[in-house]
N, C-alpha and C positions, 0 to 999 in steps of 0.2 A: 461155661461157668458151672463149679459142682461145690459140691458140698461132703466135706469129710470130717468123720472123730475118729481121733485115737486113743484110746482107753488102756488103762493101767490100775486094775480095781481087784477090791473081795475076789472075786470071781475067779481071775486071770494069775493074780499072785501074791506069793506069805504076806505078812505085815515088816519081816525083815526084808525085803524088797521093795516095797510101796513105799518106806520109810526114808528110801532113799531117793526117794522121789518127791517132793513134797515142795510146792513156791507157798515160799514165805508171804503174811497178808502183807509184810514189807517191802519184800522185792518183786510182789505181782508185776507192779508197775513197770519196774526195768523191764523185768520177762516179756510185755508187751510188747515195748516198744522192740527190743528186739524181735520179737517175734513179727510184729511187722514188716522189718525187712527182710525177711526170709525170702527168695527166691519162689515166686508165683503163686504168696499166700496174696489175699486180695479185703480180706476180713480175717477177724480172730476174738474167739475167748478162750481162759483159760481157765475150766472147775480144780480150784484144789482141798479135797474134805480129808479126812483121817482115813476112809476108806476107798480113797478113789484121786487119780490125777485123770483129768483130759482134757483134750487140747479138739476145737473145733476151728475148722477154718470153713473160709470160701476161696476158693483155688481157681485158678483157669484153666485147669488142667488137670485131668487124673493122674496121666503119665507121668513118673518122676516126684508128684506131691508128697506120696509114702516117704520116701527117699529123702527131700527135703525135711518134713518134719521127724523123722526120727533122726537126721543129721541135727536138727535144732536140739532136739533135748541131748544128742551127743554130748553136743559143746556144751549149753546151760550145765547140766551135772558134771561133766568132767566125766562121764563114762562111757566106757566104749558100745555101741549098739550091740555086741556079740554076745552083752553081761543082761539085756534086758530084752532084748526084740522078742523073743519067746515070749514074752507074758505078756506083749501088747494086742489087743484088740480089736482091728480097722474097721468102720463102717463107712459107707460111702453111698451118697445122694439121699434117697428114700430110706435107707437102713438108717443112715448119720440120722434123719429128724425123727424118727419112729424111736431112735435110739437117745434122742436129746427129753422128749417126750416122757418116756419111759421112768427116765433119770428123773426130773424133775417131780414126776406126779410119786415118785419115791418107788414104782417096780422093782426095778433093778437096786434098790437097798436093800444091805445087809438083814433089815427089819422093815420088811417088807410095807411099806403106804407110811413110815414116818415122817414127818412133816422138815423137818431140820434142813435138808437136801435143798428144800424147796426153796429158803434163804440163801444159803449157800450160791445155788446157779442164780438166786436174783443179784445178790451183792459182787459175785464174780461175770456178771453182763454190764451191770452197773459199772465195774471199774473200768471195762474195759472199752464201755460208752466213752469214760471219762478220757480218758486213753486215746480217743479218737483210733481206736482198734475195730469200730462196727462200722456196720453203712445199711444201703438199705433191707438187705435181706437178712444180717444177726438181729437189729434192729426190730423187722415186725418175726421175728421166727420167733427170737428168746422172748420176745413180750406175748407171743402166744401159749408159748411154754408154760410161762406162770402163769397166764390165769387162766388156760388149763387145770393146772397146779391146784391152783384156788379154786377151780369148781368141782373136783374130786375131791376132795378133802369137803366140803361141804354138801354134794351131793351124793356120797356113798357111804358106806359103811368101814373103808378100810383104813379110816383113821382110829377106830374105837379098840378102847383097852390098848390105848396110846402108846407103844412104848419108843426108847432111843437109846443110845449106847449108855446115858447114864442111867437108864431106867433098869436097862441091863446086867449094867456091871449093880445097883441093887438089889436086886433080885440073886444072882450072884450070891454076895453074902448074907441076905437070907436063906440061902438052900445052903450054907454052910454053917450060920449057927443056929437058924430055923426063925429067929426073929431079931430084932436090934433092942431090944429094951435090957438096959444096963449094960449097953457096949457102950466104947468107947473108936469113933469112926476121925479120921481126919481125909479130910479131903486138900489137896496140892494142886493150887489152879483155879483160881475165883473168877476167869471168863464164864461165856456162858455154859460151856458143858459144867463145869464146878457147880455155878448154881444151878442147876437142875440137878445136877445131881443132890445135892443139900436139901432142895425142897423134896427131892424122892425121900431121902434117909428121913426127914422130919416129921412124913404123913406116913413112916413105917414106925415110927418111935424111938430113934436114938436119943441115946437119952444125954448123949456128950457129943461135938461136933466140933472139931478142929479145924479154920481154915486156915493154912498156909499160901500167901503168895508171892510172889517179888515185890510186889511193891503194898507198903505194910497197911496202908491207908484203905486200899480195895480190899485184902484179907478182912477188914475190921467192921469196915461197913456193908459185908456178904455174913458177918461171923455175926454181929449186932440185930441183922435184921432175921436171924434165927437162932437169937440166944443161945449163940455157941463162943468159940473161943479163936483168938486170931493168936497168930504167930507168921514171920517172915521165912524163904524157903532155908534162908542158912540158920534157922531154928529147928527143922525137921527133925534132925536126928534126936535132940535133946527135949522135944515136945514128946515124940514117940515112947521115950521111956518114961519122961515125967509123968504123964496123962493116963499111962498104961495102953494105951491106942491097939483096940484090935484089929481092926481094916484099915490100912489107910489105900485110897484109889485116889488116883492121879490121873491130872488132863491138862501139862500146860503144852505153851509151843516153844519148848529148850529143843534147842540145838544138841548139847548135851545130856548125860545123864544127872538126872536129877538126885539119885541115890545108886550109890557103886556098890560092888559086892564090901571090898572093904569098910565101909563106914554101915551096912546091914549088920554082917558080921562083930562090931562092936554095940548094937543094938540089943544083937540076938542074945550076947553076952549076959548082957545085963537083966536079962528079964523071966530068969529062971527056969528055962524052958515053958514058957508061957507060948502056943503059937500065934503067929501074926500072918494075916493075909494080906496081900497085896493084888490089887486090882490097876493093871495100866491101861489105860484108854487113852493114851495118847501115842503119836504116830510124827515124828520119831520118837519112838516107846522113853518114857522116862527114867522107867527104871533096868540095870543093869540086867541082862538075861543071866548072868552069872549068877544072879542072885539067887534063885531056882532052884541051887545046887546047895545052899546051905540048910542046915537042920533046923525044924521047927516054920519055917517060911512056906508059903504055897503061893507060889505066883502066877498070875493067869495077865493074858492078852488079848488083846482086840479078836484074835482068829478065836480062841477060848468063849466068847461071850455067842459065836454062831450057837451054839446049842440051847443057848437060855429064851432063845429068839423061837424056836420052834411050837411053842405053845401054843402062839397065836399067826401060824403060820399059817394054819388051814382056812381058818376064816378069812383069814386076808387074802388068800390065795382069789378063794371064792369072787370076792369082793372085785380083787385084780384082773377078773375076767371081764368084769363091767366096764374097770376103765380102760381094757385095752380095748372097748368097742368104743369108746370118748376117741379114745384116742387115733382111733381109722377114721371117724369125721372131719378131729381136725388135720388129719392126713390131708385128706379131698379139699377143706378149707385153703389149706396153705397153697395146693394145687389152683385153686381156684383163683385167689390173689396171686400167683402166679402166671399166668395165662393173663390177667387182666393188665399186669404190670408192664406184659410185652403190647395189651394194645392202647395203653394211654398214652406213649407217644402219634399214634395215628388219630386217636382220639382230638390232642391236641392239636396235632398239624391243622387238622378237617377246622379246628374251632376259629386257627388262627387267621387260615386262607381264606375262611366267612369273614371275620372281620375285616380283612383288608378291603375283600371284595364290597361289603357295608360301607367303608372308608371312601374306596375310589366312587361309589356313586352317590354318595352324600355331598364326596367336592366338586364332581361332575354338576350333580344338581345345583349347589352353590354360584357353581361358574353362568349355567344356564339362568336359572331365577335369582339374580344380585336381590332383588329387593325384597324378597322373605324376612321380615321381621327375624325376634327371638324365638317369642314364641312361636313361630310358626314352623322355625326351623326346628325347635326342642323334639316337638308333638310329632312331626316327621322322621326325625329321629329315632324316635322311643317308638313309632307303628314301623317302620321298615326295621329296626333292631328284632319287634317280635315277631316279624313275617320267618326272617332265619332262623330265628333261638327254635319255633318250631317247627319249621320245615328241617332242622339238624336234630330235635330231640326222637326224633320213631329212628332214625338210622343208628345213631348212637347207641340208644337202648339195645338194637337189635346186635348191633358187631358186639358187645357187652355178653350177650345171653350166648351168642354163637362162639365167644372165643374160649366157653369153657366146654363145651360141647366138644366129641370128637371131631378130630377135624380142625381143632380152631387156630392152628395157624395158617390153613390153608383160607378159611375166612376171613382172614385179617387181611390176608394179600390180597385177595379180590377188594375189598370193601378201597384198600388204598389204592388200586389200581382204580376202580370204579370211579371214584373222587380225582384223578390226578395227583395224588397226593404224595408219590414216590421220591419227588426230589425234594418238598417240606421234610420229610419225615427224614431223610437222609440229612440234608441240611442241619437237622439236631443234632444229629449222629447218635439214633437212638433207638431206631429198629433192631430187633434181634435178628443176626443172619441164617440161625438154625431156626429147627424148629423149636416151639418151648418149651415143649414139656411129652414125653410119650403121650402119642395118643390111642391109647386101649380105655374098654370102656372101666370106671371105675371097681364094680364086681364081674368076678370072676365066674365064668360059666361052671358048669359041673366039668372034673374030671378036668379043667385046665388050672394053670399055673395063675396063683393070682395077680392082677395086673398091677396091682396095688406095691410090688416090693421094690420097686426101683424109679425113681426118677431120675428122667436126662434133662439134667437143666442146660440153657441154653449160654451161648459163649456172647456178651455185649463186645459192640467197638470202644464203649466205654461203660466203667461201672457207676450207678446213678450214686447220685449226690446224697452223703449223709443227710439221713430223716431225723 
């Protein structure tokens, strides 16, 4: 059993590229299920933000899984692997959750410790719960992810002087007209980026606030509860010149262009050579790239906002050093529940084989002494019930403490052999037939290789049962 991401992010490649990459919050679902029959995926979720596509599986097999899931996004997008393999990614086992980790507690964001991400992978593990996409190891990994998530953002510093793409793209048009008091801004896209972004412009002082959305109800009551002004998106064009609109920044999820060069171009017309900026932060970009090219217009992009981000980069930086020491804990953690996962089925077996054994001499006794009352049989009962529970609690404890220890699957095997316990534990079909997990010791001595980058997780005869 292993554990792989393939990432398509900031990092790896343009926003005209990632853009073409993007699952819909509508056809996540398909995507799953598909993705489920994928050829030797085993588990699956699937992050898709504005800056980032990835795809996480549990595989039973390394070999060929690459293979497999870049054949899966083949098909899904309709494009050929030759147009994108370049800019993907791969992590695998120890890298994959260091790397799931990383994402979530917001590292690896464009704005480094922003919290946004952190919903994002909860509501893309959530769907894909739903989905019956997870089992046991997405299951307790992505729920350690977040509240990981949740205690770095709480416990450090590198949430502070907050920012996110709409904090961004404001800041943006303040270092272009120096402040918003008697602009006139609209925002395209009343989800959540749009309101925040609204609440940024509002505690900077605009002094007019345009929201446009598809659907006229939501513009109104985003427009309402910041005393600004609503209009639907096939008013844009004629809001823009009406209002005299000097920023407008966009964030929906169109498929299309939301404003073409042709319909700017009659804009630009009209407004004296007055300039007008344009801010996209959405991905596929809203507005026309074409646009760029007409006079008076200045149009910027999601790659465009990496520089407004750097202010507070260094602190966060700082900060990011902390939680990548959170984050080697819950490395060991997950290691930890892993190793113990391979010996709960021996654990069980030993519990079960007590009981029977409890069983046969309780009816044994019965057979012998018929005329034991209830009570007398209850109270004999409940003191040979606790003769076992403790004479099995010190072994139990001990193959527990031992199985995380180096070494611990060779403890596990002794401990079932020890007990007889060989054919219970098969009988499940539940022992791991590899070993579970490398066993080096967690830190790495001076001048070697830390042991810490790689886990080999192990191959089940069968994968355990949705948690």
């Amino acid at each position: 059993m292993h554990i792989i991401a393939i990432s398509l992010n900031h990092h790896t490649a343009p926003v005209e590229v990632r853009e073409k990459f993007t699952f819909s919050d509508e056809r996540l679902p398909e995507a799953l299920n598909r993705f489920k029959q994928t050829k030797s995926i085993l588990e699956g979720v699937i992050v898709s933000t504005c800056n980032r596509t990835e795809i996480y599986a549990v595989v039973d097999r390394l070999h060929m899984c690459g293979h497999y899931l870049r054949e899966f996004m083949e098909n899904w997008f309709g494009i050929s692997r030759d147009q994108f393999v370049q800019y993907l990614s791969i992590h695998e086992d120890q890298e994959a959750i260091k790397h799931l980790f990383r994402v979530t507690c917001g590292l690896d964001s464009m704005m480094i410790g922003e919290t946004q991400i952190l919903g994002q992978v909860r509501n893309s593990f959530l769907t894909a719960q739903q989905e019956g996409a997870t089992g046991t190891f997405f299951n307790m990994l992505f729920k350690q992810a977040i509240t990981l998530a949740k205690k770095v953002h709480t416990e450090t510093g590198i949430g502070e002087s907050a920012v996110s793409v709409s904090y961004a793209a404001v800041e943006l048009g303040k270092r272009i007209f120096g402040d918003y008091h008697n602009k006139s801004v609209m925002i395209i896209g009343a989800g959540k980026m749009g309101e925040l972004t609204v609440k940024h412009l509002h505690a900077n002082g605009a002094s007019k606030v345009i929201v446009a959305n598809r659907t006229l109800a939501r513009a109104e009551e985003l427009a309402a509860r910041w005393q600004g002004i609503s209009c639907s998106i096939d008013q844009v064009k004629s809001a823009i010149i009406d209002h005299g609109v000097d920023i407008v920044i966009s964030s929906t999820g169109a498929e299309d262009y939301v404003i073409t060069k042709e319909q700017m171009d009659e804009v630009i017309s009209s407004r004296s050579n007055k300039p007008l900026f344009l801010i996209d932060i959405a991905v596929p970009r809203d507005f026309d790239p074409e646009i760029a090219k007409s006079d008076q217009v200045f149009l910027y992009d999601m790659d465009d906002l990496q520089a407004i981000v750097e202010s507070n980069v260094n602190f966060r930086r700082r900060e990011g050093e902390k939680v990548e020491e959170l984050i080697k804990q819950e490395i060991i953690e997950f290691q930890q529940w892993y190793r113990l996962l391979g010996v709960s089925p021996v654990i069980r077996a030993l519990q079960e084989k007590a009981a029977l054994i409890h069983k046969e001499t309780m009816d044994s006794l019965l057979n012998k002494l018929p005329n034991l009352d209830e009570r007398e049989l209850k109270v004999i009962n409940k003191l040979s019930k606790s003769i076992v529970n403790q004479m099995l609690h010190d072994p139990i404890l001990r193959v527990k403490e031992l199985a995380v220890e180096r070494h611990g699957d060779d403890a596990i095997k002794m401990f079932s052999h020890l007990f007889a316990l060989e054919e219970w534990v098969e009988e499940h079909d539940a022992l791991p037939e590899d070993a579970l997990l490398e066993s080096e010791a967690h830190q790495p001595k001076p001048n070697q290789p830390d042991p810490m980058r790689r886990i080999s997780l192990p191959k089940l005869r069968s994968l355990p049962a949705h948690s």
